[in-house]
C-alpha positions as CSV (number, residue, x, y, z in Angstrom):
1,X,108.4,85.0,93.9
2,X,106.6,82.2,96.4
3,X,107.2,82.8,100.1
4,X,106.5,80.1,102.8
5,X,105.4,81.3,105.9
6,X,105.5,79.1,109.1
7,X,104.1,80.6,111.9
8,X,104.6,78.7,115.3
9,X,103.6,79.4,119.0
10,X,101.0,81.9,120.7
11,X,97.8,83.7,118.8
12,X,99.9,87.1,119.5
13,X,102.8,85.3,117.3
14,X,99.7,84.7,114.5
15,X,99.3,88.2,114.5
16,X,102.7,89.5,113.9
17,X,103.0,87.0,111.0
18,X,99.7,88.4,109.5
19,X,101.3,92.5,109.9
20,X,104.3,90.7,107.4
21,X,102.3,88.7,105.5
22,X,99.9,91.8,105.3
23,X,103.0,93.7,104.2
24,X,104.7,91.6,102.0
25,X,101.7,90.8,100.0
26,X,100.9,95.0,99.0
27,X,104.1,94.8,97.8
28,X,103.2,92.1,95.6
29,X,104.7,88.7,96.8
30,X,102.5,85.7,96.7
31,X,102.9,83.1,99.5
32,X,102.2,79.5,99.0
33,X,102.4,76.1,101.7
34,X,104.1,74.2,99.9
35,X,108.1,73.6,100.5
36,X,108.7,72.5,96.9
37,X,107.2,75.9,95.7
38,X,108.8,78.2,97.8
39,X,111.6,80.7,96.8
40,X,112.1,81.7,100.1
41,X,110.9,80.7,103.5
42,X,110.4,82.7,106.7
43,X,109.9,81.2,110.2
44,X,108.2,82.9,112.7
45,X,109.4,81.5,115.9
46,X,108.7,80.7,119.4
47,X,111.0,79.7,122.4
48,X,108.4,80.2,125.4
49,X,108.8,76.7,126.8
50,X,111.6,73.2,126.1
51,X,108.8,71.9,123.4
52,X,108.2,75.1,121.7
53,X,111.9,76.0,121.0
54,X,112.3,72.3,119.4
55,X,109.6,72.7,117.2
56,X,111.1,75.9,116.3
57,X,114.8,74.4,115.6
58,X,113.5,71.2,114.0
59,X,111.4,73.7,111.5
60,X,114.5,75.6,110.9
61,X,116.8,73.1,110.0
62,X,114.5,71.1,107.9
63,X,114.0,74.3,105.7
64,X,117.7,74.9,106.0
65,X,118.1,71.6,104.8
66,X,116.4,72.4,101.8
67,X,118.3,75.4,101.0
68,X,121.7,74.0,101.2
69,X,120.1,71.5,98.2
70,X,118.8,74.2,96.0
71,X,115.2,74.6,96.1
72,X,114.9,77.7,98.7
73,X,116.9,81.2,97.7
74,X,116.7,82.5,100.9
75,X,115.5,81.5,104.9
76,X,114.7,84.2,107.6
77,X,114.1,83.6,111.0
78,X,111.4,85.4,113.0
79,X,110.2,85.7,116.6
80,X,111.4,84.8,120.2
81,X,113.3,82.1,119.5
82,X,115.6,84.3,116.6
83,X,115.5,87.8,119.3
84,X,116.8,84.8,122.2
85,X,119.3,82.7,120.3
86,X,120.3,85.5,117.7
87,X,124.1,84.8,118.0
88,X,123.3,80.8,118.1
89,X,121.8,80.7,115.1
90,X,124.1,82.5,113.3
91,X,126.7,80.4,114.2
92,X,125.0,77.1,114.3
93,X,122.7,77.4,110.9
94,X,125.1,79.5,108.4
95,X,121.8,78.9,105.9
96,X,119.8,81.3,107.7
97,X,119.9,84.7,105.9
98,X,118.8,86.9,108.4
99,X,117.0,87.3,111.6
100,X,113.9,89.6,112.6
101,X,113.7,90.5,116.0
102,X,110.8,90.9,117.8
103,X,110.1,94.7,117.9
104,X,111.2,94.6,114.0
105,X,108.6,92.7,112.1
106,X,108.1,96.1,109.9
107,X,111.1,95.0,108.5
108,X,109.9,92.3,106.7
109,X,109.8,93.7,103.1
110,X,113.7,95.1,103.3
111,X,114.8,92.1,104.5
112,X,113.3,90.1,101.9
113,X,114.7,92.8,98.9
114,X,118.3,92.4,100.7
115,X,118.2,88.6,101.0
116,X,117.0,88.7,97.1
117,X,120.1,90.9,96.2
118,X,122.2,88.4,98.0
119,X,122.9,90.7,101.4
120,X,122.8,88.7,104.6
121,X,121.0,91.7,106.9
122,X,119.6,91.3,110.5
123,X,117.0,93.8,111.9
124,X,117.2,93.9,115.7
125,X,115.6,97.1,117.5
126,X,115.4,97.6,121.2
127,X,113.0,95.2,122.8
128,X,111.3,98.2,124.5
129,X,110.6,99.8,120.9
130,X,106.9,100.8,120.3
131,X,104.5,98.3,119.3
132,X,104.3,97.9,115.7
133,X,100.5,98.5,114.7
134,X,98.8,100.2,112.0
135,X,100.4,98.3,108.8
136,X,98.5,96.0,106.0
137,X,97.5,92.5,107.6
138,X,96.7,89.3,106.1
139,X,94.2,87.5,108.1
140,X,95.1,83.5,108.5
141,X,92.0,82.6,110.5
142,X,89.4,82.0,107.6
143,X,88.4,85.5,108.1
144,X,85.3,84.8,110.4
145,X,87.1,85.7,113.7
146,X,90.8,87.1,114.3
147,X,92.9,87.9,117.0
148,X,93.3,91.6,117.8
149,X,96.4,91.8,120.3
150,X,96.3,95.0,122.4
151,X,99.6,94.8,123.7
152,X,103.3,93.8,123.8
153,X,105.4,92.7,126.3
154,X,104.8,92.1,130.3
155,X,106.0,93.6,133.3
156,X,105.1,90.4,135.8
157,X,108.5,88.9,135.8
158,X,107.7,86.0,136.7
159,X,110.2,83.4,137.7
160,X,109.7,81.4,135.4
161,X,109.0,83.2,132.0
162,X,111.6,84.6,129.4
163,X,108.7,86.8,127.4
164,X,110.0,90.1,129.2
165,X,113.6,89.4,127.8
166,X,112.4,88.5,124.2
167,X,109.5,91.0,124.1
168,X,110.1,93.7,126.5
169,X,108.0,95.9,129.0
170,X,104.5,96.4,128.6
171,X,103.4,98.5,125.8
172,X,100.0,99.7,125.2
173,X,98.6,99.9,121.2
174,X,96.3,103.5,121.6
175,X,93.0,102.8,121.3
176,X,92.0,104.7,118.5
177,X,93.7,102.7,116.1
178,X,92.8,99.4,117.6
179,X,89.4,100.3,117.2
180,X,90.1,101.1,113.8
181,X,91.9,97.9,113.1
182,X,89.0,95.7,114.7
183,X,86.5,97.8,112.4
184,X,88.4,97.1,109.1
185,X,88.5,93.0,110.8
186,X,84.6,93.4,111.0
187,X,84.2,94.9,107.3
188,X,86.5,92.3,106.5
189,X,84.3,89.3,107.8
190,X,85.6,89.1,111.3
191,X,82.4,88.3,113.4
192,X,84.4,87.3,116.7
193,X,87.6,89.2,117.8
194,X,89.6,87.4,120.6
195,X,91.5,90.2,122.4
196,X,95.2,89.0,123.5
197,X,98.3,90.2,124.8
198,X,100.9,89.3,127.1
199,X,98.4,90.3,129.5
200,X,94.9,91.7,128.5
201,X,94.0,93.0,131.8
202,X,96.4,95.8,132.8
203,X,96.1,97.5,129.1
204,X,96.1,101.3,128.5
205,X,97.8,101.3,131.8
206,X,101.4,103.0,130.4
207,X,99.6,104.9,127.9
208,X,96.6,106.6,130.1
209,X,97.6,106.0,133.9
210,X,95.0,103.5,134.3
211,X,93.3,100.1,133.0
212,X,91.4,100.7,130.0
213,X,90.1,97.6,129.0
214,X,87.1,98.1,130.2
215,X,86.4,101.4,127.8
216,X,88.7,99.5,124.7
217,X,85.5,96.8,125.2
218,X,82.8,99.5,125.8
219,X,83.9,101.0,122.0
220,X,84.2,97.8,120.8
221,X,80.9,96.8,121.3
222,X,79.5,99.7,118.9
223,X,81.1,98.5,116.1
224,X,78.0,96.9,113.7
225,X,78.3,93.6,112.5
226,X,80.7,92.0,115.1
227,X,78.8,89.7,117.1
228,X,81.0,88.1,119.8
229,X,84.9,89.6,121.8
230,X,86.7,87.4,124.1
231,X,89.0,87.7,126.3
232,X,92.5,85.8,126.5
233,X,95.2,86.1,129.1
234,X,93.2,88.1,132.1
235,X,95.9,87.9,135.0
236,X,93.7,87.1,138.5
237,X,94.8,90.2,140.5
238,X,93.9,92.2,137.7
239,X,90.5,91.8,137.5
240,X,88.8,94.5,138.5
241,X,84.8,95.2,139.3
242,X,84.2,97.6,136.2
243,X,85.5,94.7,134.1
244,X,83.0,92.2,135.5
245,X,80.3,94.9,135.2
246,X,81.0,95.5,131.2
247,X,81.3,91.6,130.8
248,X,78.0,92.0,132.5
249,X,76.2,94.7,130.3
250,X,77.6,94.3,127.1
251,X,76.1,91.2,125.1
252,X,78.6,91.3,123.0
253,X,81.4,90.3,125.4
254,X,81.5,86.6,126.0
255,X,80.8,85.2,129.2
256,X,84.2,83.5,129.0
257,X,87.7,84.3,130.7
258,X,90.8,82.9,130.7
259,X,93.0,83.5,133.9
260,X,96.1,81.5,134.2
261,X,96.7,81.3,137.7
262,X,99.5,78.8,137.5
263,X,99.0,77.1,141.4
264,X,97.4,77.2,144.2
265,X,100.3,76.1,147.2
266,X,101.1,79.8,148.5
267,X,104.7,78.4,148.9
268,X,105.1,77.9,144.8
269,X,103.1,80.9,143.7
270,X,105.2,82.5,145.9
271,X,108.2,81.4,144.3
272,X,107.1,81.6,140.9
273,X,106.6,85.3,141.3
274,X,102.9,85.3,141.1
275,X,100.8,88.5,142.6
276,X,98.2,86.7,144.0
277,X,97.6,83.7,147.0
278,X,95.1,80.9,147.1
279,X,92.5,82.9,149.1
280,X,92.4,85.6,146.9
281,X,91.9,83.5,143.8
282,X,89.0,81.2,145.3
283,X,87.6,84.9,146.2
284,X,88.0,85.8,142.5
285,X,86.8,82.8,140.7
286,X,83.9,83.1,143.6
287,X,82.9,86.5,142.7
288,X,83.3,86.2,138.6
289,X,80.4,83.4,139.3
290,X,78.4,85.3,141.7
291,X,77.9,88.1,139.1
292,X,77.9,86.0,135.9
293,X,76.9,82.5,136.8
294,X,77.1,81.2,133.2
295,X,80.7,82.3,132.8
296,X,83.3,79.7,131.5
297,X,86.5,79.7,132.8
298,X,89.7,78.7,131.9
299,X,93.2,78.2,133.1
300,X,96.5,77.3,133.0
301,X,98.6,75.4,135.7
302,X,102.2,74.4,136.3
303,X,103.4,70.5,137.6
304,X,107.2,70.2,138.6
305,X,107.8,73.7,139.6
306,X,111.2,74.1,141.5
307,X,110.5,73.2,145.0
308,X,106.4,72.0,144.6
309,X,106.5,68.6,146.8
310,X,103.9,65.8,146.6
311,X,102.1,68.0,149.7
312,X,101.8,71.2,146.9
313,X,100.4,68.6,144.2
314,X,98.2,68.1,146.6
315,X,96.8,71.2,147.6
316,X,96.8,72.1,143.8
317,X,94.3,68.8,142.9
318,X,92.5,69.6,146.1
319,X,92.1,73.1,144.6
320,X,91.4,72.4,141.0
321,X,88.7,69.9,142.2
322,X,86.9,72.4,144.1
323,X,87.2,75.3,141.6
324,X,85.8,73.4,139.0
325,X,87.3,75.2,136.3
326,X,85.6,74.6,132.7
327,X,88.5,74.6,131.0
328,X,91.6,73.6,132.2
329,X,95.8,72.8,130.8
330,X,98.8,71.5,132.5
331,X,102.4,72.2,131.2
332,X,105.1,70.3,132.7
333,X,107.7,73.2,134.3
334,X,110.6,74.2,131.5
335,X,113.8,74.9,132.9
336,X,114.5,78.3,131.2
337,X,118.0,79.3,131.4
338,X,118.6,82.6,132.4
339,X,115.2,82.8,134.9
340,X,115.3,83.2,138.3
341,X,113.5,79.3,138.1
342,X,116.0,77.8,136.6
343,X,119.0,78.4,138.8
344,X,116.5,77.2,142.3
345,X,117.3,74.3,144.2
346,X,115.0,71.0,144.4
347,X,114.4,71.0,140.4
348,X,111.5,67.9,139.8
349,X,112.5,65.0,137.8
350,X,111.0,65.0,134.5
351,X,109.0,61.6,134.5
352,X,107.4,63.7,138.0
353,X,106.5,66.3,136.4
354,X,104.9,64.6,133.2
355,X,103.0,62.4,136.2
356,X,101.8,65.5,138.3
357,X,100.5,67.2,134.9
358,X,98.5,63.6,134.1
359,X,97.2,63.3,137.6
360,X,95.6,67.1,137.0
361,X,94.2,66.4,133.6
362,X,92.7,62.9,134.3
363,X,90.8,64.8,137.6
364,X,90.1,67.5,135.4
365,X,88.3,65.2,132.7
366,X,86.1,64.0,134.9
367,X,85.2,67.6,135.9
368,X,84.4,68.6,132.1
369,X,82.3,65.4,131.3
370,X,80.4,66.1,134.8
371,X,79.8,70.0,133.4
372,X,79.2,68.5,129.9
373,X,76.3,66.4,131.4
374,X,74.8,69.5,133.3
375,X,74.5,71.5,129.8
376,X,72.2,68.9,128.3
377,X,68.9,70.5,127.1
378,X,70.5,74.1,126.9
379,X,70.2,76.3,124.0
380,X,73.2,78.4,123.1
381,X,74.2,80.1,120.2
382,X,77.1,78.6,118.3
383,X,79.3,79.9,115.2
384,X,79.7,77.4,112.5
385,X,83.2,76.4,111.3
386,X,83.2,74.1,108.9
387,X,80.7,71.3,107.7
388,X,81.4,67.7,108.4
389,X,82.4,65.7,104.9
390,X,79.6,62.8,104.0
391,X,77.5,63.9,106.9
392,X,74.5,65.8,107.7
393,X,76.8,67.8,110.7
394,X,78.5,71.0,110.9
395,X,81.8,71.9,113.2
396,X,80.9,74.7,116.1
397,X,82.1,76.6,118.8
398,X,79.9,78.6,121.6
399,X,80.5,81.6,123.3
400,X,82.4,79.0,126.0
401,X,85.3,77.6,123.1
402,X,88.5,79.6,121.9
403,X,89.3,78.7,118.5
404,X,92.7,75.9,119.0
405,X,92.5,76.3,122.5
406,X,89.2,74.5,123.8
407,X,87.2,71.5,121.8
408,X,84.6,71.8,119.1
409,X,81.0,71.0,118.9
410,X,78.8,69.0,116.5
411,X,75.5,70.0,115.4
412,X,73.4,67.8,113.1
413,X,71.4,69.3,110.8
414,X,70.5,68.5,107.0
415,X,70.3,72.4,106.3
416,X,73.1,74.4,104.5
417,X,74.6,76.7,106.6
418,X,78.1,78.7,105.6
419,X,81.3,79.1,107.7
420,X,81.1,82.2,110.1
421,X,77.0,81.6,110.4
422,X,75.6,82.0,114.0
423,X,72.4,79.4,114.8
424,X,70.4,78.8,117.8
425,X,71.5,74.9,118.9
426,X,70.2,72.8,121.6
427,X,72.9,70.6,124.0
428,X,72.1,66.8,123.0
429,X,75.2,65.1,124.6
430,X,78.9,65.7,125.0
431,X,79.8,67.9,122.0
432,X,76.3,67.0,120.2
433,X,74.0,69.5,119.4
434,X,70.8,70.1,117.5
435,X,70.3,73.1,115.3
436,X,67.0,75.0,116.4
437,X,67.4,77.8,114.3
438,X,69.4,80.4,112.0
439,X,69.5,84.0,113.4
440,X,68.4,87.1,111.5
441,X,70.8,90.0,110.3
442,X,69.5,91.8,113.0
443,X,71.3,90.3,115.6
444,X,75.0,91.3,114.4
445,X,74.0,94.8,114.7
């Protein structure tokens, strides 16, 4: 029996797919890519933004398409987008079998066994359930770095966002088997784990009265053979001075943080729901660079939001070329129905919008090719992903790229070197390096 699994949207949708994958797979399935082999397909959706829930539907009905003319037995739908639109797709795509909300991915192997015996059954448990964490994974990453999510859900409620209504409040994974899980990642390959959550920053809050990240990274770091964690999804106001110190002290942590702050006109941040005011995050950014100048960060931004006038474009390029950020995207605002956003007055034309967001990312190439320049003659250690076919030239990341996320590096060498290897490469030019040198074993301890 061949399964198809296509996984769309965030890293902390990858990982959920892996728990079923991990599930489905001790219970002997087997799992293949291709649509022509597949006996039945599953769809892990998303519905976070207008693109995202497209992607999702267009996926879904071209596998139900293939259904209704006889190659797939059965189609389940996964995710936000099947917890959101439940009733929808029921209605609208009789070939879908049955749905898995998204506090019922444990589910997985009854609701393949009920599809199989020709029972159409749903699984949808209170979005507030406990996080589902401790069960068999399959790792989808190449095994040389994995996601280890922390978390579900948000409390933020921003304007904006539907993620409290499809996943829930905030909910804390215990540390102890987090740690675990991340130990059996290392022993598994994993050399880099890339923390995420809804929101990294605030973890162990519901669970132990107070922010534990900082001790979740501190245990972390003892665990032999892992050589790099990062840090995804660190909300601004959140950031607090022990954090900076372990990014500080630990080597292992990376000298990377990504802080979606969203704007920067106090007007629109204040309508979007956001904690924090301009001020505060140029004093943030400002202090994360005081006490680790080498750190790279990252953020998201909003163009179009309900209300944002050419004057808060403005301010937010004036902003955004000050800051400097390393790493920067722009996503035109979605119109989410059933968000405070949606129902405000002065919504932004679309072809706005998509002009705003191009106006931020040209300003913000210039910014990375400036910073790109200043890194020439560095050395910095970089994680090999994958060799270059006909040429002497591997495919990297440093400490200051997330795998999908940020770009990838080149480094020219005539030496074999093996996916998940860690060298010693000097900055040559934008994205060019040279390979100094391989590390010992010694350094992964």
């Amino acid at each position: 029996m061949q399964i198809l699994f296509v996984s769309l949207g965030c890293d902390k949708n990858l990982v959920d797919t892996e728990m079923m994958l991990g599930q489905l797979a001790e219970k002997g399935y087997t799992f293949t890519d291709d649509e022509a082999e597949a006996d039945i397909a599953v769809v892990n959706s998303c519905c976070f933004i207008g693109d995202a829930k497209e992607e999702s539907i267009n996926t879904i009905l071209q596998l139900a398409e293939l259904k209704t003319e006889g190659q797939l037995k059965a189609l389940i739908v996964c995710g936000c987008l099947a917890q959101r639109y439940k009733d929808e797709i029921q209605t609208e795509i009789p070939e879908v079998d049955a749905i898995i909300g998204t506090t019922a991915i444990d589910t997985i192997v009854e609701t393949v066994e009920s599809v199989l015996a020709g029972k159409s059954e749903n699984h949808l448990e209170d979005i507030d359930r406990a996080c589902v964490y401790g069960v068999p994974r399959s790792v989808t990453t190449g095994g040389h770095f994995a996601y280890l999510k922390i978390a579900e859900g948000c409390n933020k409620r921003c304007t904006y966002c539907v993620i409290p209504s499809v996943r829930g409040n905030y909910r804390s994974i215990p540390m102890d088997s987090l740690v675990r899980e991340a130990k059996k990642l290392v022993e598994n390959g994993a050399k880099e784990l890339i923390l995420v959550a809804q929101e990294t920053t605030v973890y162990g809050i519901d669970l132990y009265g107070e922010k534990m990240l900082p001790e979740l990274l501190r245990k972390l770091c003892t665990i032999e053979g892992l050589v790099w964690i990062r840090l995804l999804y660190c909300y601004p106001e959140e950031i607090t001075e022990e954090l900076i110190q372990v990014m500080k002290e630990q080597p292992k942590v990376c000298h990377y943080l990504d802080m979606p702050i969203q704007h920067a006109s106090d007007k629109i941040l204040a309508k979007m729901g956001r904690k924090t005011r301009k001020e505060e995050l140029e004093g943030i950014i400002a202090k994360l660079r005081e006490e680790i100048p080498d750190i790279c960060l990252r953020t998201t931004l909003i163009s179009g939001f309900p209300g944002e006038t050419e004057k808060d474009h403005e301010e937010l390029l004036d902003f955004v070329n000050r800051m400097e950020f390393d790493r920067l995207g722009v996503f035109p605002y979605s119109q989410e129905e059933n968000t405070p956003a949606a129902e405000m007055p002065d919504q932004v034309e679309e072809s706005v919008k998509l002009e705003r967001q191009a106006e931020i990312m040209e300003l913000q190439q210039d910014i990375a090719f400036d910073k790109d320049e200043s890194m020439i003659g560095r050395s910095l250690l970089a994680m090999i992903e994958g060799k270059v076919a006909d040429e002497n030239a591997y495919v990297a990341r440093t400490y200051r790229d997330a795998p999908n996320v940020d770009g990838y590096l080149f480094i020219n060498t005539s030496r074999e070197l093996m996916t998940g290897d860690f060298v010693q490469a000097r900055v040559t030019g934008a994205y060019e390096y040279d390979l100094i040198g391989e590390l010992e074993d010694e350094f992964t301890k």
